[in-house]
N, C-alpha and C positions, 0 to 999 in steps of 0.2 A: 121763741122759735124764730130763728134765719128765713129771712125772705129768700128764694131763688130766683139769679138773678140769669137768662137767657144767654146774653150777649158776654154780660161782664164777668163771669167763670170761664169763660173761653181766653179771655186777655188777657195774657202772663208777659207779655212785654208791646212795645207799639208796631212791632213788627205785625201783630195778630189785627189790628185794625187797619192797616192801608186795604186790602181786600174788601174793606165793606161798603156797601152801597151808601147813600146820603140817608137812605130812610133808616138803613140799622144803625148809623151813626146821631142818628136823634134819639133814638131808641136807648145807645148805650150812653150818651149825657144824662136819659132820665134815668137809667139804672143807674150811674154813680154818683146822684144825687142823691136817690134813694137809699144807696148803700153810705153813703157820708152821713146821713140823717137817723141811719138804725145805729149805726156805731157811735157816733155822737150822743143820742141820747141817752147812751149806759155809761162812755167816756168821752165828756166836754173837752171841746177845744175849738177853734177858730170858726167856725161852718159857717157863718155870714159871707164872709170875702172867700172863700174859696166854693161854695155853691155858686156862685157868678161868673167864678173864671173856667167850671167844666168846659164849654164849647170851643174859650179860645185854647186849654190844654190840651184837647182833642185835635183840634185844628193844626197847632203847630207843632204833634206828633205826627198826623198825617202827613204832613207836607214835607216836615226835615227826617232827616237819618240819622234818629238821638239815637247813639250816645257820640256818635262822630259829629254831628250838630251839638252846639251850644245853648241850652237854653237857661237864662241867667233870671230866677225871681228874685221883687223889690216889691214888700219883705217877704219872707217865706210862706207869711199865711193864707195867701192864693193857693199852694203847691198842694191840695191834697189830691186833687184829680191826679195831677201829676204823679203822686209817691204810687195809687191807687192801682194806672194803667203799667207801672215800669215794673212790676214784680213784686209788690209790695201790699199787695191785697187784702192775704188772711194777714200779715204783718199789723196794720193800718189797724185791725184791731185792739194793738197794744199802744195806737201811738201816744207818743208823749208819756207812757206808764214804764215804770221801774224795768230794764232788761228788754224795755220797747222799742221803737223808733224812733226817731226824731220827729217834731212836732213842726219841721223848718229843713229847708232841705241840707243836707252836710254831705261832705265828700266823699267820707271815710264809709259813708252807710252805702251808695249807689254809685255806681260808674255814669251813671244817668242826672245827678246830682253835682253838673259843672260849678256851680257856688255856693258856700255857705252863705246866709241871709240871713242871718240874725238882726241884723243891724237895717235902716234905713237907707235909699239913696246911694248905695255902692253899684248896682246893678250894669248901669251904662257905661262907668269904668270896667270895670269887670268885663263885660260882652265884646269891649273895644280889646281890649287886651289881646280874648283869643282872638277877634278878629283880626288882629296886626302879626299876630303870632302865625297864624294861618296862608297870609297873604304874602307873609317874608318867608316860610317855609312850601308855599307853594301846595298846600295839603288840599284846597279846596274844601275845609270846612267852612260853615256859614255860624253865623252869632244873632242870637235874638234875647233881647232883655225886655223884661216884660215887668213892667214899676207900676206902681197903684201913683193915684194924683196924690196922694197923701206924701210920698216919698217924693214923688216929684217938686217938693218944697224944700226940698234939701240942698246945699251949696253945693255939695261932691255930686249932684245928678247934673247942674245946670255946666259946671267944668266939664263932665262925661258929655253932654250935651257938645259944649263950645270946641272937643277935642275930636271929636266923633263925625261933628259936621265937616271939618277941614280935612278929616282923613281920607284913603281911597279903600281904606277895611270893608268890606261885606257884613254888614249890622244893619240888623232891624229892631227897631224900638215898636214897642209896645205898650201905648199907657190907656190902661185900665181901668176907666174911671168911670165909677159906681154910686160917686155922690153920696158916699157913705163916710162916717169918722166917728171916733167913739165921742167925739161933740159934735155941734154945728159948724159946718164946712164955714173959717171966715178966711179974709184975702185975698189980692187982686186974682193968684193964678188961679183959685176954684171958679171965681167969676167968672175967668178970663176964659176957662175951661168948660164949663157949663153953656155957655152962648155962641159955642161953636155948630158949625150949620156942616150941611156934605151935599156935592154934586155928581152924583154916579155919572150921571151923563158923559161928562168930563172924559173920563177913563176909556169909557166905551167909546166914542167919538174921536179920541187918541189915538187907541188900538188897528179901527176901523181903517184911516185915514195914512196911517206909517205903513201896514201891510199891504194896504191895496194899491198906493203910487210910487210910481219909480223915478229916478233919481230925475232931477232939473228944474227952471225956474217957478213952475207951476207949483213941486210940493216943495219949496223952500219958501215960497208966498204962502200957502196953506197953514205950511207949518209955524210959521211966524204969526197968522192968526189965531189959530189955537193955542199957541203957548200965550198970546195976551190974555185972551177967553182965558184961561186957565191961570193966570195971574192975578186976573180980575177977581176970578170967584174965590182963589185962597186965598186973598187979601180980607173980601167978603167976609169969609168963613172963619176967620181966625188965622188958619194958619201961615201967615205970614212971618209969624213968631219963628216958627221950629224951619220954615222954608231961609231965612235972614242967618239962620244958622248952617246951611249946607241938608238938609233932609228934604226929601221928596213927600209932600205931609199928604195924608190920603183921612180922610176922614169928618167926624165920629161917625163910626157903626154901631148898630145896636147888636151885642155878641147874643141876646136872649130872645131874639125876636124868631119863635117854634116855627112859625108859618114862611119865616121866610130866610130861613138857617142855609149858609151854601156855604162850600169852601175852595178858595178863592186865591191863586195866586200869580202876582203881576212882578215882572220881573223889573 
């Protein structure tokens, strides 16, 4: 017998979720949890890595305007929230079975499905792509690539990286790391990755200080404070890595953290 599911029979595309409050947007990650976990156990397929990435699939449906937004996964087996919210619901039933649907996102299946992801560590080329495409045609779409740490090991992400930083493309990177592998996480970047710290403060403090003063020598002193303060601690924190490269590094968050779930976006 089918559970019924509130929220998540109302969702036939992400358009159906920008309208909801935060508390029915918690609501509906536990319902597509629960609905990956009823269909999953009649028909096996990835459910580890993509019950983890519900909140941020939510999140960056809320915020961007797929399918005119880009969102590029690395590898596809985060994407079931994703296939789940975009029209693909009772589908998702079949996935990955004979006359189904893909088990991985593909292009030919969903308008909503900017890249095939079969493979590892294409994602940031990819994302960059449309973002350059957008920015020389003037379209004002936006690009987000969203890579698990595991991909993040791969040659073609650290170039997408090294190509991405120097650009002036509107991409956002997203790396997803769950400290999960179908072994034990070995080498520098899990390490590297895992011992990274976050100052909200930071942000907040940012924000606060650019809106509130106006132009002259006082917030150019200010501002010159802050940006070391804020040097200092991504230095601290890790990210001095992906900042050495051109990126604005903001993090780690915890994407699973119920009590204290918001959705959040800094320009």
């Amino acid at each position: 017998m089918c559970t019924m599911y509130e929220l998540l029979e109302r969702v036939n595309s992400p358009e159906d979720i920008k309208g909801l409050t935060m508390e029915q947007l918690k609501q509906l990650c536990g319902e597509i949890r629960e609905y990956m976990v009823e269909c999953c156990a009649v028909n096996p397929g990835h459910l580890g890595s993509s019950l983890g990435a519900v909140e941020l699939i939510v999140a960056l449906h809320y915020i961007y305007h797929t399918p005119q937004d880009k969102l590029v996964f690395d590898v596809g087996h985060q994407a079931y929230a994703h296939k789940i919210i975009t029209g693909r619901r009772e589908a998702f039933r079949k996935n990955r079975m004979l006359e189904g649907i893909s088990g991985f996102p593909k292009r030919g299946e969903s308008p909503y499905d900017a890249f095939g992801a079969g493979h590892s560590s294409t994602s940031i080329s990819a994302a960059l792509g449309f973002a350059e495409a957008a920015r020389l045609q003037g379209t004002g779409e936006r690009s987000v690539a969203i890579i698990g740490d595991g991909a993040l090991t791969g040659g073609l992400a650290w170039e997408g990286l090294n190509n991405a930083g120097s650009s002036k493309a509107d991409i956002l990177v997203v790396l997803n790391d769950n400290n999960i592998s179908i072994d034990q996480n070995k080498g520098g970047v899990h390490e590297y990755l895992l011992h990274l710290t976050t100052h909200p403060f930071y942000n907040r403090l940012k924000n606060k200080v650019w809106n509130s003063m106006g132009a002259g020598k006082s917030r150019d002193w200010v501002q010159k404070r802050v940006i070391d303060t804020k040097s200092n601690l991504v230095r601290g924190s890790g990210g001095a890595l992906f900042e050495s490269l051109g990126f604005r590094y903001f993090g780690p968050i915890d994407g699973n953290a119920s009590s204290s779930w918001s959705i959040r976006w800094t320009a």
